[in-house]
C-alpha positions in Angstrom: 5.2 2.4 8.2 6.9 2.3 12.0 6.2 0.1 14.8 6.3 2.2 17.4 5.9 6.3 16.0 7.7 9.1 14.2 11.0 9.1 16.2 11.8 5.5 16.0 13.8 4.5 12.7 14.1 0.5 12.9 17.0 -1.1 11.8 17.1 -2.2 8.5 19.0 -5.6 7.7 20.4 -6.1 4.6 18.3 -7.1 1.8 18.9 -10.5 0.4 18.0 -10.3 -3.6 15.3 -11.5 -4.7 16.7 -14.8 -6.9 15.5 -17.2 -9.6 12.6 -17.1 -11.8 11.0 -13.9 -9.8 14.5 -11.9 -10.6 14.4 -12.5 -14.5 10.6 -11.9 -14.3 10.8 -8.5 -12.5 14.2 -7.7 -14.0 12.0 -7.7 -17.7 9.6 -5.4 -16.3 11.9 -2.8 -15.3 13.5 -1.0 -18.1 9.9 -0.2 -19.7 8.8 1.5 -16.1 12.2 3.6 -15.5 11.8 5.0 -19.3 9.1 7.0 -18.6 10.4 8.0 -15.2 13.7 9.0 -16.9 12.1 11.0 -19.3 10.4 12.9 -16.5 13.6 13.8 -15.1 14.7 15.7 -18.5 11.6 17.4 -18.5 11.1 18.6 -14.6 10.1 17.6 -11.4 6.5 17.0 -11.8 6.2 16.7 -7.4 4.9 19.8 -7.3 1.7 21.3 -6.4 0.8 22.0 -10.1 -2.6 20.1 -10.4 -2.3 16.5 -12.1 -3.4 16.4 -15.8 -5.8 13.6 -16.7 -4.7 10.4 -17.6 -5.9 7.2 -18.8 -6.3 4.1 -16.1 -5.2 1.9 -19.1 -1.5 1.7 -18.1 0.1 -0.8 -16.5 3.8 -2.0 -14.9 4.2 -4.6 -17.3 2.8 -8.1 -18.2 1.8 -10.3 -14.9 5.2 -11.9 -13.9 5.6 -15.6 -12.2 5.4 -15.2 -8.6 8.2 -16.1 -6.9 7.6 -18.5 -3.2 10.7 -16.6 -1.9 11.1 -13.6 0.5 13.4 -11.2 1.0 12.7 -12.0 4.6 13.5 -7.7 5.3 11.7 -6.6 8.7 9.5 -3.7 7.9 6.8 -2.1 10.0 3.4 -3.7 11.1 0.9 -3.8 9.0 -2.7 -4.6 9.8 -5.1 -5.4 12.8 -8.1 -7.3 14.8 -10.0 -5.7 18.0 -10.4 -7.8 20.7 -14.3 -8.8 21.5 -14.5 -7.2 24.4 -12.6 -3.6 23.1 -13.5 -3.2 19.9 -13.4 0.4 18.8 -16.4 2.0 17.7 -17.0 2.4 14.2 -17.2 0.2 10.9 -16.0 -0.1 7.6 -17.7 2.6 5.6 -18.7 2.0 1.8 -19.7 3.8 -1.3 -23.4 3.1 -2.3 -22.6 1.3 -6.0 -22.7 3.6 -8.7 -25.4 3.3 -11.2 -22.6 3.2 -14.2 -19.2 2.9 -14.8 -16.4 0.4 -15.8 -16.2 -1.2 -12.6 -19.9 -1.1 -12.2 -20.5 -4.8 -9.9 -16.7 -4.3 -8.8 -15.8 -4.1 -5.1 -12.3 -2.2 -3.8 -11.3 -2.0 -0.1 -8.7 0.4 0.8 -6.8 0.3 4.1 -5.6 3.4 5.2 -2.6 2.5 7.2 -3.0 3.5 10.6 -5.5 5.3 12.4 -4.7 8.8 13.9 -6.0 8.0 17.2 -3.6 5.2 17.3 -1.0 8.0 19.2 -3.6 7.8 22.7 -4.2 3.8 22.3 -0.8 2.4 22.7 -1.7 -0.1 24.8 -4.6 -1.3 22.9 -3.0 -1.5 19.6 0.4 -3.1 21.2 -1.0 -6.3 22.1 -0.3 -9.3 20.2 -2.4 -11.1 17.3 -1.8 -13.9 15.1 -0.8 -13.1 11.6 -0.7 -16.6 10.4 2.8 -17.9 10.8 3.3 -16.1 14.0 2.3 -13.1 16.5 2.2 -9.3 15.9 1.3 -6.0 17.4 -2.0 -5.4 16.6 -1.4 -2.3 14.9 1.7 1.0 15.1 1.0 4.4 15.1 3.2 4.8 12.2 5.9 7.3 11.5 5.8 11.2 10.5 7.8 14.0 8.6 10.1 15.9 10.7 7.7 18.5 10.7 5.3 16.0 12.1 2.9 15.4 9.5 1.6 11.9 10.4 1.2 8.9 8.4 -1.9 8.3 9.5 -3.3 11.7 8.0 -1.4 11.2 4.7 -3.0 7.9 3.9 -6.4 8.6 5.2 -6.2 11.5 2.5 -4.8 9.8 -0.3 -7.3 6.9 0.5 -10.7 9.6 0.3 -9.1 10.9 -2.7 -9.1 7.5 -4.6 -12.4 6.7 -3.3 -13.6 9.7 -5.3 -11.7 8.3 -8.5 -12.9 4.6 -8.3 -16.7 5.6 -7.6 -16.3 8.2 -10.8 -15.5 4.4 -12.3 -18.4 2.6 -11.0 -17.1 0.7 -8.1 -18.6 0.1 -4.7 -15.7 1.5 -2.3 -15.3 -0.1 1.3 -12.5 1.0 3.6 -11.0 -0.5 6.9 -11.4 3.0 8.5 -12.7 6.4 7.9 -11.3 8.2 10.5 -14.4 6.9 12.6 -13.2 4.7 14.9 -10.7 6.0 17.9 -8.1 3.6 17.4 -7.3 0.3 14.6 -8.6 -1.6 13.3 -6.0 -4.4 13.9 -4.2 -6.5 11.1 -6.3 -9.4 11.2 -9.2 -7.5 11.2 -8.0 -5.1 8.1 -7.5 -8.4 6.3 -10.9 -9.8 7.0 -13.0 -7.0 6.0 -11.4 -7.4 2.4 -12.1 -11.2 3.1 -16.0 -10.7 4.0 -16.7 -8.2 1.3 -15.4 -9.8 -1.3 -13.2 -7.6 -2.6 -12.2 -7.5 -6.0 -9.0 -5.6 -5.2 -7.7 -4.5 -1.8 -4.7 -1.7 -1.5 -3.3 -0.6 1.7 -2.1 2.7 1.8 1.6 3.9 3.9 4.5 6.2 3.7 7.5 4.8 5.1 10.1 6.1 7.7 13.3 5.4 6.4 16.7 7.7 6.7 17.5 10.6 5.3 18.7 9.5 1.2 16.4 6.8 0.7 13.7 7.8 -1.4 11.4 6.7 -3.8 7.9 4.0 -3.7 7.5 0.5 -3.3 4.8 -1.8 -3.8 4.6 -4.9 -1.0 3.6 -8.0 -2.7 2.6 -10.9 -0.7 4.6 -14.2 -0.5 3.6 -17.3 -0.9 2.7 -18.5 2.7 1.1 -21.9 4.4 1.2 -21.4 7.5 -1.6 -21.8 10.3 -4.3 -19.6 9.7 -2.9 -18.0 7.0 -2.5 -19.2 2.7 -1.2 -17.0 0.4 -1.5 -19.6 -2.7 -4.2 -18.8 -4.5 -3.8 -15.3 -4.0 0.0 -14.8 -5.3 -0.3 -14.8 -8.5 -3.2 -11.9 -8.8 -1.7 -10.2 -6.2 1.2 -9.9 -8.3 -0.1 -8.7 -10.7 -2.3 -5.8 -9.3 1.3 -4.5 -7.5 2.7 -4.6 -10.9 0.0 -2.2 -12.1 -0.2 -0.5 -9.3 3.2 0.2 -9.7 3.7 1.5 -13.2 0.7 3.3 -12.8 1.9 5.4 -9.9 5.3 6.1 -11.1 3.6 7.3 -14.6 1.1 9.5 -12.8 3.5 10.9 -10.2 7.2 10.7 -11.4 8.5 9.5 -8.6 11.1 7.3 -8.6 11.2 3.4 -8.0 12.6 3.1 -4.1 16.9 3.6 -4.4 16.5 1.2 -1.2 14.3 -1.5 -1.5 13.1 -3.7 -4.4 16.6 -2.6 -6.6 15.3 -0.6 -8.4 11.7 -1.9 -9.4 9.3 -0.3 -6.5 8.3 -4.0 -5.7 9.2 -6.3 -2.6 7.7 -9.2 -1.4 7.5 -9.9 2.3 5.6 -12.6 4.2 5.7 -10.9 7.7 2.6 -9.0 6.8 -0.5 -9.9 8.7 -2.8 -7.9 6.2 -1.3 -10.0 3.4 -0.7 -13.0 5.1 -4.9 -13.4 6.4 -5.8 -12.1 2.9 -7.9 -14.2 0.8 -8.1 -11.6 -2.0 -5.6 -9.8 -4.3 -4.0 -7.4 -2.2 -1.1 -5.4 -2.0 0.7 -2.5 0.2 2.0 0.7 -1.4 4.8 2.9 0.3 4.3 6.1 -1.0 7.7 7.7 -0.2 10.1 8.1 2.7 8.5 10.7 5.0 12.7 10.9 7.1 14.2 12.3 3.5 13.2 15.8 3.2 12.7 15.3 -0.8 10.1 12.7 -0.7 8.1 14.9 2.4 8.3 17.7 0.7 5.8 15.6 -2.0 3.8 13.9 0.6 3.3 17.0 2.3 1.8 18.3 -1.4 -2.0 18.4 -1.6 -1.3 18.4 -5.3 1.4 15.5 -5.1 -2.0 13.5 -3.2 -4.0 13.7 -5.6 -1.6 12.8 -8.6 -0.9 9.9 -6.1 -4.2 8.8 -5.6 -5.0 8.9 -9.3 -1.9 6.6 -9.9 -2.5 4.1 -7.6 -6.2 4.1 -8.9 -5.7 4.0 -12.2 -3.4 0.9 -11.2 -7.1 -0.6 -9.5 -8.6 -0.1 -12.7 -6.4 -1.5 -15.0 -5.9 -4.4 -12.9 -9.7 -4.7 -12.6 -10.6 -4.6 -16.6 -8.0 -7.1 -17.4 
């Protein structure tokens, strides 16, 4: 993610560890994950565009961790978004027609394609402030790009139709924020509220981040526990959690990429709570960063229809396994 678009590179304070109980709980989780990963690497780099092989949904990161109430307190990019009453884009969240049978049959998952392509030729629209709980944001970025200037909004509006195919295969109903059918946003508070008012079961917002050159690798964004205003991340910490965790081991089993070498040391999670879309949710959600579209070694992957695809399976299989229990 970037707040402002593909040539901006925010600074990037220095992570503060995570500490206490959630260290010792995510530090058990870890070695299990990288195994697999670090068998990959003696076998080959499986970024490519070979096509994914099947794979069961039944893996997960690891056994549900305690959340921790701390935060790293790193500034990443924006997030979410609301439209104003009086200009509010056209379009609405689109959703699958439930599937007659299926795992997941009677189970609901909103994904929230980060950004919106027409976000470029709305700057004004999406820079104006909205309340994310325990204070004011930009209502949405534009998001960042490859140096070749293959945007994030394209990336995760792909990977996101892609999933939808897998989850509906299970039985779910599929809602997203946007479908490419709207000319700019949604906003963050408004992402957050359509997972609110449908439900959702499970709720995954989709990015790539713009990091520099070297730092490479996925991270899942947890939310932290926040009580603040309009926003209360209690109840929802502790499932939350747990579908990053899944999420997470799913993804790096599916695709082979690495854990992020920059965030998260060296377990692909982080937990923020300067996140509107997390902050506003009232259901399990998460973010997932897919890679670092500045390091020419992660674009080269995003930039992979094949590397899509083994990335949407991952993070859905992640959905479902989080889903059956």
């Amino acid at each position: 993610m970037s707040y402002v678009g593909p040539d901006f590179e925010p600074p990037r304070p220095p992570r503060h560890p995570l500490r206490g109980p959630l260290t010792v709980a995510v530090a058990a989780l870890v070695p299990g994950a990288l195994v697999g990963w670090l068998v990959w690497q003696t076998v080959g780099d499986s970024g490519g565009d070979a096509q994914a092989s099947p794979s069961s949904p039944s893996a997960s990161w690891g056994r549900p961790a305690t959340p921790g109430a701390s935060d790293d307190g790193k500034e990443q990019p924006g997030d979410s978004d609301r439209t104003g009453d009086s200009e509010k884009p056209n379009g609405s969240p689109s959703a699958s027609a439930p599937a007659a049978s299926g795992p997941l049959k009677g189970k609901v998952v909103v994904i929230d394609p980060g950004h919106n392509p027409g976000n470029f030729q709305h700057t004004s629209e999406i820079s104006r402030q909205v309340n994310i709980g325990t204070n004011s944001k930009e209502c949405d970025t534009t998001g960042t790009a490859t140096n070749d200037g293959y945007t994030e909004a394209k990336f995760t509006l792909d990977v996101a139709r892609r999933m939808r195919t897998v989850l509906e295969k299970e039985g779910a109903t599929v809602k997203f924020t946007q479908d490419g059918d709207r000319s700019w946003g949604p906003c963050v508070d408004e992402r957050a509220q359509i997972g609110n008012k449908a439900d959702a079961d499970a709720v995954v917002s989709i990015h790539a981040d713009g990091a520099g050159a070297g730092n490479r690798g996925f991270h899942v964004i947890l939310p932290g526990s926040v009580h603040s205003g309009a926003a209360d991340t209690r109840p929802i910490v502790t499932s939350s959690r747990e579908l990053g965790e899944r999420v997470a081991g799913s993804f790096l089993r599916v695709t082979g990429s690495a854990p992020s070498n920059y965030i998260g040391g060296g377990t692909g999670l982080d937990v923020r709570k300067d996140l509107g879309g997390l902050n506003l949710s009232t259901v399990p959600k998460v973010f997932i960063e897919c890679g670092n579209m500045r390091d020419s070694k992660d674009a080269a992957q995003l930039t992979s229809s094949a590397w899509r695809q083994k990335a949407a399976q991952g993070i859905s299989e992640g959905i479902v396994s989080f889903l059956h229990g």
